[in-house]
Steps between C-alpha positions, in 0.01 A plus 500: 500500500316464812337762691717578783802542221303728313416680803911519593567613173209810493667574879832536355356667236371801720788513688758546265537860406361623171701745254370860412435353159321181626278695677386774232503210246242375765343805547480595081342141453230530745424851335458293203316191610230753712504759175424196248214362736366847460514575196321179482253557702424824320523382198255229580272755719484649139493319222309161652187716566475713160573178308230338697272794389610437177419137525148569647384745243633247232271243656205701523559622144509085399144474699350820319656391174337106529136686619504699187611210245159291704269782465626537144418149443161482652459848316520351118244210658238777588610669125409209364154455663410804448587468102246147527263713718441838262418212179171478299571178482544400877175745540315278244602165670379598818143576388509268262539647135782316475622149496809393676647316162486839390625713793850596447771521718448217701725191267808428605697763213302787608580459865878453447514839242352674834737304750259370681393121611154492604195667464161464665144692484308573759084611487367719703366240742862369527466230319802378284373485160834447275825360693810447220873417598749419203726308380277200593704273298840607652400498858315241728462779767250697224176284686638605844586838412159569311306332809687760744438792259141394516489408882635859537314703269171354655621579865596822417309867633531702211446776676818522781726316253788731462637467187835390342538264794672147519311186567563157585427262228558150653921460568534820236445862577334712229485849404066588510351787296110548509326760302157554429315412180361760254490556128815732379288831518479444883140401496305198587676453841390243767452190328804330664885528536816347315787379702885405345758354648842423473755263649812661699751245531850552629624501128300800432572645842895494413461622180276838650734537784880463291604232754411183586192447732262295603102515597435306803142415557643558904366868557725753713414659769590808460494766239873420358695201732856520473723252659874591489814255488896630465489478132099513400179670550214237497144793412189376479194735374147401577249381123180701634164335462162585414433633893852667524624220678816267348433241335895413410840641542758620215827415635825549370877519630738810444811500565722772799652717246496797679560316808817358343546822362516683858734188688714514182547913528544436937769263445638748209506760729608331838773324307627878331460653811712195658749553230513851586521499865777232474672834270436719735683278768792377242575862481504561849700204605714651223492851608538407885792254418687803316395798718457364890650178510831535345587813676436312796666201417809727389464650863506200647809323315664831593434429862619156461850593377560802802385189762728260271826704450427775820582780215241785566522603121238708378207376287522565101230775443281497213428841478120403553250773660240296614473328834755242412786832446414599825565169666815434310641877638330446858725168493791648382510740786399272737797300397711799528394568861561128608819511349574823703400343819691187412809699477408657793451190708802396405697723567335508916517098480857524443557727805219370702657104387828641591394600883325191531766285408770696745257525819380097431874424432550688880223345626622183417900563606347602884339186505797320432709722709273469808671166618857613470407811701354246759825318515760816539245616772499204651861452488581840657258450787665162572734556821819268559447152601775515731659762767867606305644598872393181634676341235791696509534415888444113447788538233711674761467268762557176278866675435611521866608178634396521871150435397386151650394216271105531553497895458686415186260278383143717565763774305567280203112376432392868547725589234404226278131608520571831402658377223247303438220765491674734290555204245106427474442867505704590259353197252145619563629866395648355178158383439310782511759694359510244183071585508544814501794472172171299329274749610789796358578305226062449421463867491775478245368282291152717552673810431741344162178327349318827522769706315545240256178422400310801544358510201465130398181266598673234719685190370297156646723209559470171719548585838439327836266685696548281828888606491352872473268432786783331696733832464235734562396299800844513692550888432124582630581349846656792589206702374335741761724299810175243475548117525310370214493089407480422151357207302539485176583135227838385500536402144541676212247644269585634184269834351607747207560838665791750571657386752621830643154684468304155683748559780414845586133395439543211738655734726229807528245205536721354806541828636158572490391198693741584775383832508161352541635311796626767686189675433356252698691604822699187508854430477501157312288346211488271216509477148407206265574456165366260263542425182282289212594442173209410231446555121797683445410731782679565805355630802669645818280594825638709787266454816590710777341506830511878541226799511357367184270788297114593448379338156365762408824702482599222264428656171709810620871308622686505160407860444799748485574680845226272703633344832301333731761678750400874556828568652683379190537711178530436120249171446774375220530122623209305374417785215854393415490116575209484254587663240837323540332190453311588265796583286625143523180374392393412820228624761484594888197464722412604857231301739426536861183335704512899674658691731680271766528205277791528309571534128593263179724705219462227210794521238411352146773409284564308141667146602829409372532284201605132618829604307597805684456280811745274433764760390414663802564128716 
């Protein structure tokens, strides 16, 4: 998935709305996510630091534990000088009363009985009188190990030597013990000294400590190095010298236990408190589901069905007194009330729908009366075309027979005329008076349609809307006594309407435009009428050149009881045009550049299926 589809999808993701549930499953697993990092961080705040105690003091007790198994070891070397040192024998040697064939203690048997590997003695002078290592046959080192015990013994202070102290014995390191010699009662002192030693190897070392270890002829640094990986501590404890300074280092490996120990008891913990919290939050999705959500949802399904079916029936109670009771019987009587005021409205729509429909119904029939009032007027006001006594006397004088022949003839062509005249006047009367039956027999069909469907949304069939524009045309040229030219398509175009309502809309939209004419102080105008059919949609524009309107009073034309006329009442045309149009699934618009420039009234209409047009052909 690429980025900028990821991106779409985390967009669409915050824009579609999230549930109740959603959101406090959202909410209860943050809760959980933030309460399990702290009871982490607590934990570890906790138990990282006391197990690290724990770990420390076991280290330290590993350092005191190795000093006190080297003293211990040095200690049985300076024992076991000081048993050679307090001896008659070693007393004798020394100053001379006895031979060294016959000194004891110094073969090979008596210095393994005392643990020890070499022993050397030293007069007063410092002079190395007796060095002895054993095991001579066994070991090749026993020349290079009695050579160092002598190199050492001579270079040694007797005096500042501590004692039990380690020295360095070529590659080995040796426990030392020095003691002075005397004869057992504790006299005879200062003839010389006795020194022992004894080899510390890692063997030993391993066997004193319990574990394995090792003595590196490296000394430490410090009093007890400990280096530290993730599953080890690496100690090393400092082999003291002769000057207090190491000589070598006893090192040995332990493992973390307690280390272990504490990460093993954090995860323990973090995982049970996990465990828990994910509980704690199971039983409150639970609890949540059962005691917020489903109410709601219940609530909601209930809504669903009143908006589905229109049936304001009350909501099931539960007979629960918490907050969710007191929502289900504030509903209830909220549902009551609406259904009150329902009832209500009805009953003023039907009266209010019932004055409506008889004042537009009026509104409409005075439109369509208008032109056959016109015509009577203008039939009563029209005099005689021809003088009856002048007729009369022509008449006369054609009877009599002393008339001459050219009198007789101006007699004879004045009659004619007059006959004549009253023949073409009394054709144009038959015309208006058969526009004025259409007109009559229009605000019949107005009148019929309205009783007969009064209750009914209007039936749409095919209908030619140029053959309604034609026949509202020729009975609005007798509108207002103004001579208006129309233009409007010849040929037919077929729209789904009612035929009878789209007439009287056609005609308030007509009369209209002429009023807008004469508003404009002139006695003659045009309208044009044009017509486009396109994706099933047929639209029909009225352009007048009248008055035209203020756009801003646009917005407020097709409200009920405006007129842009102030000396007009009721405002029931366009309210009642639209509305009309509406009802056959159609729409009206109004458009003017301003005041001065005329007006467009727009008509929009469903087209005709092909079929319909050719029945209609």
């Amino acid at each position: 998935m690429t980025w900028s589809a990821l991106a779409g999808r985390l967009t669409r993701l915050r824009l579609e709305p999230i549930s109740l549930g959603s959101k406090l499953v959202l909410i209860l697993t943050v809760v959980g996510v933030v309460g399990a990092i702290g009871i982490t961080i607590l934990l570890a705040a906790v138990i990282t630091p006391s197990f690290s105690k724990l770990e420390s003091r076991a280290v330290a007790g590993h350092v005191a534990r190795t000093r006190a198994a080297l003293v211990d070891y040095a200690a049985k070397a300076d024992g076991a000088a000081r048993d050679y040192g307090d001896s008659n024998a070693s007393h004798g040697y020394m100053t001379g009363a006895v031979s060294a064939t016959n000194l004891d203690g110094i073969s090979a048997r008596a210095l393994r009985n005392v643990g020890m590997q070499g022993v050397a003695y030293v007069d007063a002078g410092g002079r190395v009188v007796l060095s002895r290592w054993r095991d001579a046959a066994a070991s090749g080192d026993d020349a290079r190990h009695r050579a160092a015990l002598a190199t050492m013994a001579g270079a040694m202070d007797w005096r500042t030597t501590r004692r039990g102290f380690y020295a360095r014995l070529g590659a080995d390191i040796a426990a030392i013990g020095i003691a002075p010699i005397r004869r057992s009662d504790g006299s005879g002192g200062g003839v010389g000294h006795v020194l022992m030693a004894r080899l510390l190897t890692s063997a030993q070392l391993s066997a004193l400590l319990q574990l394995r270890a090792v003595v590196d002829p490296v000394p430490v640094a410090t009093a007890g190095a400990v280096t530290t990986t993730r599953g080890a501590i690496g100690i090393g404890v400092p082999i003291v010298g002769a000057d207090g300074r190491a000589v070598a280092s006893a090192r040995f490996t332990v493992g973390r236990d307690v280390s272990v120990l504490g990460r093993r008891m954090l995860m323990l913990a973090v995982a049970g408190s996990t465990v828990l919290l994910l509980l704690v939050l199971v039983v409150l999705r639970r609890v949540i589901d059962v005691l917020v959500l489903a109410p709601l949802h219940r609530v909601e399904h209930h809504m669903q069905r009143v908006r589905a079916s229109g049936s304001l029936s009350a909501l099931e109670e539960e007979g629960r007194r918490d907050e969710f009771g007191s929502l289900g019987r504030s509903f209830n009587a909220m549902l009551q009330q609406l259904k009150d005021l329902r009832e209500q409205i009805e009953a003023q729509s039907f009266a209010l729908g019932r004055t409506e429909s008889a004042v537009a119904v009026m509104h409409n029939v005075r439109n369509a009366l208008a032109p056959v009032s016109t015509i009577l007027s203008q039939g009563v006001a029209q005099g005689a075309a021809i003088d009856r006594a002048m007729l009369d006397r022509a008449l006369g004088e054609l009877t009599r027979e002393d008339v001459d022949g050219a009198r007789r003839q101006k007699l004879t062509a004045f009659v004619g005329a007059a006959i004549e005249t009253e023949t073409t006047n009394r054709i144009a009367q038959q015309r208006e008076l058969q526009i004025g039956r259409e007109a009559m027999a229009h605000v019949l069909e107005i009148i019929g349609t309205q009783q007969a469907r009064a209750h009914e949304r209007p039936l749409l069939d095919p209908c030619d809307v140029s053959e309604v524009i034609a026949r509202n045309a020729s009975i609005a040229r007798y509108t207002l006594g103004l001579s208006i030219g129309f233009r409007f398509p010849a040929e037919p175009h077929m729209v789904l309407c009612n035929r009878v309502i789209l007439s009287q809309v056609i005609g308030n939209l007509i009369g209209n435009a002429a009023e807008a004419i004469a508003a404009t102080g002139r006695q003659s105008g045009t309208i044009t009428v044009t017509i486009e059919d396109h994706d099933g949609t047929t639209r029909i524009r009225f352009r007048d050149d009248g008055e035209g309107f203020d756009k801003a009073s646009a917005a407020v034309l097709f409200q009920r009881g405006f007129s842009t006329r102030p000396q007009k009442s009721g405002g029931l045309g366009l309210h009642w045009c639209a509305n009309s149009m509406t009802a056959m699934d159609g729409a009206l618009t109004l458009d003017s550049d301003g005041v001065g420039q005329g007006a467009t009234a727009t008509l929009t209409l469903k087209s005709a299926p092909v079929q319909a047009m050719g029945r209609a052909a």
